[in-house]
C-alpha positions in Angstrom: 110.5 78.3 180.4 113.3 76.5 179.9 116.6 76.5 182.9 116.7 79.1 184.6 115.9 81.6 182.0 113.0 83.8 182.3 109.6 83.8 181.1 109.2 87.6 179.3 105.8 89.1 179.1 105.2 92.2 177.6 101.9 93.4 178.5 99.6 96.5 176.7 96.7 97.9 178.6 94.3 100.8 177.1 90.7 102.2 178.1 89.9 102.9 174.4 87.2 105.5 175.4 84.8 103.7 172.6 81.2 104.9 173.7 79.3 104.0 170.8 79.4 106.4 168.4 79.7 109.2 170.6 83.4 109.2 171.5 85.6 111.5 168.5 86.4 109.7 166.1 86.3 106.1 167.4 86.6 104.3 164.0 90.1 106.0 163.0 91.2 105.2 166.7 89.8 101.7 166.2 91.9 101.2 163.4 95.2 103.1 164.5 95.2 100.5 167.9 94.6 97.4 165.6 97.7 98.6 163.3 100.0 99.5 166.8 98.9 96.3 167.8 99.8 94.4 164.7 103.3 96.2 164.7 103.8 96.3 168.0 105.4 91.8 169.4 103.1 92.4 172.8 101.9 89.0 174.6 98.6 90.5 175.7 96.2 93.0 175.1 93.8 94.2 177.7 90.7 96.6 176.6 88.2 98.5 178.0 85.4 100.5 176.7 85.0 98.6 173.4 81.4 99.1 173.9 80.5 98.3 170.3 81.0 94.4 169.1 81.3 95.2 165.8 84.6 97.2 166.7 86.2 94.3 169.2 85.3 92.1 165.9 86.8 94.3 163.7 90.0 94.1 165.7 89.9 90.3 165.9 89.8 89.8 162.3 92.7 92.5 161.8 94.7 91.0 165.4 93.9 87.8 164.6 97.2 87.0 162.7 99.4 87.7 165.5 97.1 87.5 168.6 95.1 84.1 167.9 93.5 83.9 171.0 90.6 86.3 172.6 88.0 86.9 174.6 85.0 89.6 174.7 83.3 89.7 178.0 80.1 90.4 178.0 77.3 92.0 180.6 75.0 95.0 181.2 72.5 96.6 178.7 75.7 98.2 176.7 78.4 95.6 177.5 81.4 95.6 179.5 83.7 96.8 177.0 86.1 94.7 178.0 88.2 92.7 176.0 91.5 90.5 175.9 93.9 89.5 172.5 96.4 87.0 173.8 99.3 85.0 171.7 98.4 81.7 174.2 95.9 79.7 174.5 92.9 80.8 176.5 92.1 78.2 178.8 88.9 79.8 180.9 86.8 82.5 181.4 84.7 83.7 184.1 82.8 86.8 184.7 81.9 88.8 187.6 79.5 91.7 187.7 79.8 94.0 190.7 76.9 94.4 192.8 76.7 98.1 192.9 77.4 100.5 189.9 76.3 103.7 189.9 72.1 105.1 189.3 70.0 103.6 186.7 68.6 107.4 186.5 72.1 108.9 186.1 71.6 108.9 182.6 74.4 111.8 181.5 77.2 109.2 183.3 76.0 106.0 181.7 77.9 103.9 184.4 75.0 101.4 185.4 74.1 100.7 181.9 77.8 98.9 181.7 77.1 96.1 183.8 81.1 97.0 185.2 82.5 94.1 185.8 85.4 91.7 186.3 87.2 89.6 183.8 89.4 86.4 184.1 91.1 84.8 182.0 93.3 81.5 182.9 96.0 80.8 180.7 99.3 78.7 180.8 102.3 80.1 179.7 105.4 78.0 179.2 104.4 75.4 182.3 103.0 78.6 183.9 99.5 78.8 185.4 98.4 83.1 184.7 95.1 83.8 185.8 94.8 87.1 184.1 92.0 89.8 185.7 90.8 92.5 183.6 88.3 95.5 185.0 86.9 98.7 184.7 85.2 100.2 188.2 83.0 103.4 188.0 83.9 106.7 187.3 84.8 109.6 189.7 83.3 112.7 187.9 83.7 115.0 190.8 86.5 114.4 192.9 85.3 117.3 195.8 81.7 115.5 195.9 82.5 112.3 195.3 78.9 110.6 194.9 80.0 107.3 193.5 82.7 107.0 196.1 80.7 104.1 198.2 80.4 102.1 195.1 83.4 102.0 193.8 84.3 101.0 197.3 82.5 98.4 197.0 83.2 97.5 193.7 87.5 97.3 194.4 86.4 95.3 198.0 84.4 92.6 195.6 87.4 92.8 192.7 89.8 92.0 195.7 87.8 89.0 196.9 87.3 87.9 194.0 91.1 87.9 193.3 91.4 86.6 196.4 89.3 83.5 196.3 89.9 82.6 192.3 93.5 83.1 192.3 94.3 80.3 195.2 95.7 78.1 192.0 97.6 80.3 190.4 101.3 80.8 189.4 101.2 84.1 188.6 98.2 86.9 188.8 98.3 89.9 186.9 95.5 92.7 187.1 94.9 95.4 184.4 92.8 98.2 183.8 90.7 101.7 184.6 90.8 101.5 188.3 89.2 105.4 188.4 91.5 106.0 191.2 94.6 107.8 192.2 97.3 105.6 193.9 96.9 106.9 197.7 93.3 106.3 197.4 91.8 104.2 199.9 90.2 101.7 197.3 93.8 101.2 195.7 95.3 100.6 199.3 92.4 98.5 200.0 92.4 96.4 196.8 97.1 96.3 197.0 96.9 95.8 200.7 93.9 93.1 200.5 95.1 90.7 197.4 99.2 91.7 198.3 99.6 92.7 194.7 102.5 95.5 193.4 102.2 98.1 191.2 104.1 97.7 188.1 105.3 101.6 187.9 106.5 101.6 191.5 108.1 98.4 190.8 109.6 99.3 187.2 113.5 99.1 187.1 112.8 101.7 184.1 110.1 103.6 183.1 109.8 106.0 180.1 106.0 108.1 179.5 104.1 110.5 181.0 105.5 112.0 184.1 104.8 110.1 187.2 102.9 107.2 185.3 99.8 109.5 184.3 97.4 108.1 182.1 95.0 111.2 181.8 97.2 114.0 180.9 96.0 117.8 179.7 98.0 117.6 176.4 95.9 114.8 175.3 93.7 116.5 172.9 90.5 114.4 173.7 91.2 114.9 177.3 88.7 117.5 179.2 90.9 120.4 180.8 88.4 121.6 183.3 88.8 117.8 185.1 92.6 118.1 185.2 92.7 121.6 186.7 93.9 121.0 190.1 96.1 118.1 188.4 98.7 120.0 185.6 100.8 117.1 185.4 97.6 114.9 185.1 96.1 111.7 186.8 97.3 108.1 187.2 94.2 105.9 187.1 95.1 103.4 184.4 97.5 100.3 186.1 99.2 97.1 185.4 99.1 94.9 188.6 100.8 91.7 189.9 102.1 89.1 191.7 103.8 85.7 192.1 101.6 83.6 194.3 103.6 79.8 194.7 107.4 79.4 193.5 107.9 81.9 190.9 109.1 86.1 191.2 107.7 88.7 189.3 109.9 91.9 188.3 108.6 95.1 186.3 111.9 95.4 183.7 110.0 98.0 182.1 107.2 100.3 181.9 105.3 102.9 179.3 103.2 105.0 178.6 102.1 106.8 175.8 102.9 110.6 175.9 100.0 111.9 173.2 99.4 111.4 170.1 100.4 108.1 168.3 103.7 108.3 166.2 103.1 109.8 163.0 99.8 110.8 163.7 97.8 113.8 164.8 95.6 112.1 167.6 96.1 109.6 169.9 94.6 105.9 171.0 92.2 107.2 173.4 91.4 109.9 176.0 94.0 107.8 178.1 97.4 106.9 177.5 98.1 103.6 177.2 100.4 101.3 179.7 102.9 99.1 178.2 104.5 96.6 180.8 107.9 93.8 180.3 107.7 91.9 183.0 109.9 88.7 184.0 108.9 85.9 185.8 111.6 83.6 187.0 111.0 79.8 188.9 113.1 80.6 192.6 114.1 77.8 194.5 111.4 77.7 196.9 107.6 78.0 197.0 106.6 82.0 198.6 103.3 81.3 199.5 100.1 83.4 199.1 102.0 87.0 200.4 98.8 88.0 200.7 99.2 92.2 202.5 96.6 91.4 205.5 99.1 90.9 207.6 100.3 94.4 206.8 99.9 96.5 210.2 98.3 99.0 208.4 95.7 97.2 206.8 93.2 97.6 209.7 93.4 101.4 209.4 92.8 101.2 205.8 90.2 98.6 205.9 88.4 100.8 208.9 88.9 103.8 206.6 87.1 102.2 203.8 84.5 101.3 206.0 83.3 104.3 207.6 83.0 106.0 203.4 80.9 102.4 203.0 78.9 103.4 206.2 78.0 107.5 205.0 77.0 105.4 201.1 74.7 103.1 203.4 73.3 106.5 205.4 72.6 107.9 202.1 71.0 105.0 200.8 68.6 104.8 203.5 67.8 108.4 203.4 66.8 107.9 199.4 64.9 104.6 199.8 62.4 106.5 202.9 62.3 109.6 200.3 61.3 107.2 197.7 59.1 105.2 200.2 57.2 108.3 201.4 56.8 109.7 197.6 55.2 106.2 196.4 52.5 106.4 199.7 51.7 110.0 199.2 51.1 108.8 195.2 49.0 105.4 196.2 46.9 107.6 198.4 46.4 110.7 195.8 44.9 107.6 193.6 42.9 106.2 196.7 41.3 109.6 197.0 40.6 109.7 193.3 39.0 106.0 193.1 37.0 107.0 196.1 35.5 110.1 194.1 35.3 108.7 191.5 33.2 105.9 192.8 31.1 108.6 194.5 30.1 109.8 191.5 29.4 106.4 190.0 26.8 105.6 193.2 25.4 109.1 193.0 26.9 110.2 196.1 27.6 113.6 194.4 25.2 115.4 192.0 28.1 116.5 189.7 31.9 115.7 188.9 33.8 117.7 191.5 36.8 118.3 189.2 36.6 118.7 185.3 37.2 115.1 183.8 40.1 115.9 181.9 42.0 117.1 184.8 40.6 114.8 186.5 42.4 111.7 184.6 45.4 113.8 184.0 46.1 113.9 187.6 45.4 110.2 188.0 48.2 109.5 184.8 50.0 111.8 186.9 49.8 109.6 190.2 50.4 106.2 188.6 53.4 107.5 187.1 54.6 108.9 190.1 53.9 105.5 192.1 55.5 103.5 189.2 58.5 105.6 189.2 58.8 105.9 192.8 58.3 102.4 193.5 61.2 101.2 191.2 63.5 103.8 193.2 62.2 102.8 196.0 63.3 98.9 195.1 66.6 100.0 194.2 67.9 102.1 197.0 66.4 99.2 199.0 69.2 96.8 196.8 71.5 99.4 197.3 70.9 99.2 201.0 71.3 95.6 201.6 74.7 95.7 199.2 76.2 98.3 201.1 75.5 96.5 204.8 76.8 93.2 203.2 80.1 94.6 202.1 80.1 97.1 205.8 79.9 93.4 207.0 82.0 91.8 205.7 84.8 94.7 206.4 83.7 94.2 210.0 84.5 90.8 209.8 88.1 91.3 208.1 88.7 93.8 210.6 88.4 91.7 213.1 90.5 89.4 211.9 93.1 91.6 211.2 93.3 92.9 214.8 93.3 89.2 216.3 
């Protein structure tokens, strides 16, 4: 950055719905972003859901020319999906995997298989330090009964400590991504009021896209309509995010979205519309400090708010790991009773097999599998538990510190 001129950044962001080969035609999609991307004079690239390696290599051999520098993050059984092109040298990477995500049962939603986690990237950009976060938190699915609503609680409590604690270096942080939640959420007011970072389309000087900033809209044809019912203009839940942390500004000149389908074609990128962010980051003449928003009067009602939904997740965890508890006991003794007749037959305690043998040894197949599936539930709600009172915790904790 040379004088007093401005750094520009021009920033693209895109959940690529890329479930291997399950998503609608994810190859042609794969290859219309990569040919956008090569087109298209953007500064960074931020992916999620590119669940298959082969695609994120794929684009890397064909965005390779313009965006030299990348990074695949990798975690889960499936992946992370996420991914980052960049035009400047990548100077780190670290990973964090959130501690909760979703039910390993849960097999239709597919969230736990992810390994969700947290990217960051540290790069320096014309003298500037960027450390650059990149996430995907879990899913909604049903907004009225919002199961997953404790973890992804948890999971934008952990992003915003870990923003919070990595970031203490930094020039400039900037956070992009599928957040999964509408802007007045509590998790988004927890994770902007916790880390004191801004919202690029409230912030924009200019925006042009989707009306109010939605990134799941009902004209998108891969979109379902059902979801978006009580939403006709659509959902924002897709978001650029940032802040200036020691002598520098950050402004939002401008922000997209797509509106559809690509230009010139008959489908578009993705299921969701992609962001597309200019911001400028100028030196001032004095260091601002870490504006971190705890200091916000508000913030104790939001963190107490997020608290108490943590504290009915933690209620329900309990309640499954003593189902799961009582179900593995009621199996262990079922088999108890069987070894014992068993063995009274063996001794010649009874003159004949009370029970036909093939039933007999069904039923015990039946109570192992019962014991070994209830067990492994039982360990994980037990996990689950001590996840849940750890982050109730350590909202406790902040709380109080926000009220001293």
């Amino acid at each position: 950055m040379e004088g007093d001129s401005p750094l520009q950044l021009r920033v693209f962001d895109l959940n690529c719905w890329g479930i291997r080969y399950l998503s609608k035609r994810r190859q042609e999609r794969v290859e219309l972003i990569g040919d956008t991307l090569c087109q298209e004079g953007f500064d960074l690239v931020l992916l999620q859901e590119v669940w298959s390696e082969k695609d994120y290599s794929n684009l890397k051999v064909k965005l390779g020319g313009r965006y030299p520098f990348s990074h695949y993050f990798r975690s889960g059984v499936i992946g992370s999906g996420l991914c980052i092109f960049s035009k400047f040298p990548i100077l780190d990477t670290l990973l964090y995997q959130y501690s909760l995500n979703g039910y390993p049962y849960m097999l239709q939603h597919g969230d736990w298989f992810c390994g969700k986690s947290v990217g960051l990237v540290i790069m320096k950009i014309s003298g500037i330090l960027f450390n650059v976060y990149i996430t995907h938190l879990h899913a909604e699915y049903c907004r009225e009964k919002d199961a997953y609503l404790p973890h992804r609680l948890v999971q934008a409590w952990e992003l915003a400590q870990f923003i919070r604690h990595t970031s203490k270096a930094a020039d400039v942080v900037l956070l992009g991504g599928d957040l999964n939640m509408h802007p007045e959420d509590v998790g988004i007011r927890l994770l902007r009021g916790w880390t004191g970072l801004r919202d690029a389309f409230a912030e924009a000087m200019r925006f042009e896209g989707c009306e109010d900033g939605c990134t799941l809209i009902p004209k998108n044809c891969f979109t379902d309509k059902a979801e978006l019912l009580p939403f006709p203009l659509g959902i924002r839940i897709d978001y650029i995010l940032y802040k200036a942390i020691s002598s520098f500004v950050v402004k939002c000149k401008e922000l997209k979205t797509t509106t559809g389908t690509a230009p010139g074609m008959d489908i578009p990128f993705s299921d969701h519309e992609a962001v597309m962010a200019t911001l400028h980051i100028k030196r001032q003449g004095q260091a601002a400090g870490d504006t971190l928003g705890t200091a916000e009067p508000m913030m104790a009602d939001v963190v107490t708010e997020a608290r108490t939904e943590v504290g009915v997740g933690l209620r329900a965890a309990q309640r499954q790991r003593y189902s799961t508890g009582r179900m593995a006991v009621l199996a262990l003794l079922l088999l108890l009773v069987q070894a014992a007749a068993a063995l009274g037959t063996l001794v010649g305690l009874g003159t004949e097999q009370p029970f036909p043998k093939l039933s007999f040894s069904l039923l015990a197949f039946a109570a192992i599998g019962i014991l070994l599936l209830a067990t492994s539930l039982y360990l994980f709600h037990t996990m689950e538990v001590k996840m849940l009172q750890g982050t109730e915790e350590q909202m406790q904790m902040a709380l109080r510190t926000l009220q001293e």
